[in-house]
N, C-alpha and C positions, 0 to 999 in steps of 0.2 A: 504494500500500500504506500503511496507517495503522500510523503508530508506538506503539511500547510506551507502555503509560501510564508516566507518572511514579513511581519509589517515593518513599512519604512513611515516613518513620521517624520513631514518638515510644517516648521513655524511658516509666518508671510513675511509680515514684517521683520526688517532686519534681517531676514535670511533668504528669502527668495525676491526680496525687492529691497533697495537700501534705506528705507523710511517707514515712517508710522503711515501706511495710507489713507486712511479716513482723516488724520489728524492734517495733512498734505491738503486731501480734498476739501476740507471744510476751511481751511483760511483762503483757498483760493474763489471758493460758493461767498463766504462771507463777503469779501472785495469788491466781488463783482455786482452788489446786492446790498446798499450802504444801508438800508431796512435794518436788515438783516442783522448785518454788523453792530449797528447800533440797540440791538435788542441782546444780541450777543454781550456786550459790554455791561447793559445794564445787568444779567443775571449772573456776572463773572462771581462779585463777591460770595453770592450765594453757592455759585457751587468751589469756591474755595475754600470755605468755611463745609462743605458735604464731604468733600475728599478727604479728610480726615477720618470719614469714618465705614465712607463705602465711595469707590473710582464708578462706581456702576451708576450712584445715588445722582455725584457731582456728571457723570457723561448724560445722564436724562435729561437732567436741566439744561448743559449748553443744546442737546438736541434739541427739544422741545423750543427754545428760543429760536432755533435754522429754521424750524420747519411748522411752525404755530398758525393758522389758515393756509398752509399749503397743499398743493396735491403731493399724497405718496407715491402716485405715478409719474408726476414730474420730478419729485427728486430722485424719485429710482431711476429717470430718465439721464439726469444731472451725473448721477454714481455711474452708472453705465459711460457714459460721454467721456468722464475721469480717467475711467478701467481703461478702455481700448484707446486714446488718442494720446493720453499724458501719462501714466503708469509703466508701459511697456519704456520708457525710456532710463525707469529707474530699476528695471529687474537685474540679478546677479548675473550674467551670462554663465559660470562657471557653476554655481549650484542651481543654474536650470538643468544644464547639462548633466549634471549628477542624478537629477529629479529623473531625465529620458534614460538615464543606464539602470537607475533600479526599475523602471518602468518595464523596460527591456528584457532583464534578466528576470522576469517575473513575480517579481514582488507586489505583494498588496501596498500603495503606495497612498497616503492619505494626507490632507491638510488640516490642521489646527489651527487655528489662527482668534487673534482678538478683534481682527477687522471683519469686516462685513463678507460674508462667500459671494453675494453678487459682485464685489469687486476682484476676487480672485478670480472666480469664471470668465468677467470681464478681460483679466488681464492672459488666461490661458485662450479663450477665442482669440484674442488679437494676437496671441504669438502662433496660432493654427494647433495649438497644443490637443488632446484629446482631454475629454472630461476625466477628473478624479472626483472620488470621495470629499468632502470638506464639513469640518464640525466650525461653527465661528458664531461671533454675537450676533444676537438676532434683536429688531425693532417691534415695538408695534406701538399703535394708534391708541393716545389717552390725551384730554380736554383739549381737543381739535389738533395735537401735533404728532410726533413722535418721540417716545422715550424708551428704553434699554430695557428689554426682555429679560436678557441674556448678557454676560457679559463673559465672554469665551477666552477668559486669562486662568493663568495656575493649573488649580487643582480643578477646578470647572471645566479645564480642556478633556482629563480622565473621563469626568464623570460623563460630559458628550460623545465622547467618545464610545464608551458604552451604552449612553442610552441609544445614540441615532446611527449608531455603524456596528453595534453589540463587538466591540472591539478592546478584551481588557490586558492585552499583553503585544509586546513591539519589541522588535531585535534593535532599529535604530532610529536616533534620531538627531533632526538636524534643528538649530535654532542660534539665535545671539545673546539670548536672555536666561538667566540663573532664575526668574520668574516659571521657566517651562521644569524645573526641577519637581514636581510629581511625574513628567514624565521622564527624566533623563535618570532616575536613580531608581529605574526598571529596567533602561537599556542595556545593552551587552555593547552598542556601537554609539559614539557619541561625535559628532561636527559641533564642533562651535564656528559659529562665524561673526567674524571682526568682533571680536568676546571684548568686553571690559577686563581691566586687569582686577579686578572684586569678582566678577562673572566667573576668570577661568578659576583665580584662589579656589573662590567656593564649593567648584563644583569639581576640583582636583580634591578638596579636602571632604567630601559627599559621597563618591563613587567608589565601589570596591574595586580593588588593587586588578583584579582582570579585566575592570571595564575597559575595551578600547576608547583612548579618547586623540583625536586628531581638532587642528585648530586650523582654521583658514584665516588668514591676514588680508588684510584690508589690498595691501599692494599687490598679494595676488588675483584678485577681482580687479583692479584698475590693466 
C-alpha cells in the first residue's frame, strides 16, 4: 500500500510575496478614497487602544471604517484588481519555484495564511498557477460594513486547518514568522524566509535537534 503524500505548508505573507498584502492593499484603497481615509483616521485611536487585547478586535474596526455603506462586491472587486495587477510584482520568484517542485513531486501542498484566500487565488491566477488548498481570514457583513470572522494567525492556522482541509499533521513548512510556531514545532522540515534575527533565535531554541531547518536570505531572493 503507498503512503500518504507529504503535506507541505507555506505562509503568504513574507514568504510567498514580500509584504503584509491586505495591509499593502488597504493604504493604497484608503488614498485613492480621501472618504475613506478620513474615517480611517478617525477610528485609529480606537483600535489602538483594541490591539492590546485582541489584533482581530482592532482589524474589525479599521475594516469596518474601508468598507461602512459599501458594496462587498465592489470591494471584493477592488481585492481582486490588487491580486492580479499589483501583487504579482511582489511574489518571491524563488519560493514560488519551490511551491511548483513540491507540487510536482506530489505533495499535498497547502496555504495558511493571515491575508484574505481571495487574494492568494488572485495572485496564483495571475501567475497561471493551478488552484491549491488555502485556510486564511475570512470577512463578513455587521452594521452595514465588514468586520473579521476569522483571523487566520498562530495557532488559528492549526485549528483551520483541521477544520476546512481535516489536515492535522505536515512534514514541512515554509514561513518568515516565529508567529507560525504551532505549526513549525510539528515539522520535520522547516524554511525560514528573510527570518528576523528573534524569529530564527527562537525557533533554533523550539525545534528538536533533528528538525531540519534551512534559512533563505533576503539576497538570495533579490
Amino acid at each position: 500500500m503507498s503512503s500518504a503524500p507529504s503535506v507541505v505548508v507555506f505562509d503568504f505573507d513574507g514568504t510567498l510575496v514580500s509584504r503584509d498584502s491586505f495591509l499593502d492593499f488597504a493604504v493604497g484603497y484608503c488614498l485613492r478614497r480621501p472618504a475613506r481615509l478620513l474615517a480611517l483616521c478617525a477610528v485609529l485611536p480606537l483600535a489602538m487602544l483594541l490591539v492590546l487585547r485582541s489584533r482581530a478586535a482592532a482589524g474589525s474596526v479599521v475594516l469596518w471604517a474601508m468598507t461602512v455603506g459599501s458594496s462587498t462586491r465592489a470591494f471584493a472587486r477592488a481585492l481582486r484588481s490588487y491580486a492580479t495587477a499589483t501583487l504579482p510584482r511582489y511574489a518571491h520568484e524563488h519560493i514560488f519555484a519551490e511551491l511548483a517542485r513540491h507540487v510536482q513531486a506530489g505533495s499535498r501542498v497547502v496555504i495558511a495564511t493571515g491575508s484574505l484566500p481571495l487574494l492568494v487565488r488572485g495572485l496564483l491566477s495571475a501567475r497561471k498557477f493551478g488552484s491549491l488548498p488555502i485556510v486564511g481570514s475570512r470577512f463578513r457583513r455587521k452594521c452595514g460594513g465588514l468586520v473579521v470572522e476569522t483571523h487566520c494567525t498562530g495557532r488559528t492556522k492549526v485549528q483551520q486547518l483541521a477544520h476546512r482541509l481535516r489536515i492535522e499533521a505536515w512534514s514541512t513548512v515554509y514561513t518568515d514568522s516565529f508567529a507560525d510556531r504551532s505549526l513549525l514545532k510539528s515539522a520535520r522540515e522547516i524554511t525560514l524566509v528573510c527570518p528576523s534575527h528573534r524569529t530564527l533565535s527562537r525557533t533554533q531554541r523550539m525545534i528538536a535537534a533533528d528538525t531540519a531547518l534551512r534559512v533563505v536570505s533576503r539576497a538570495s531572493l533579490e
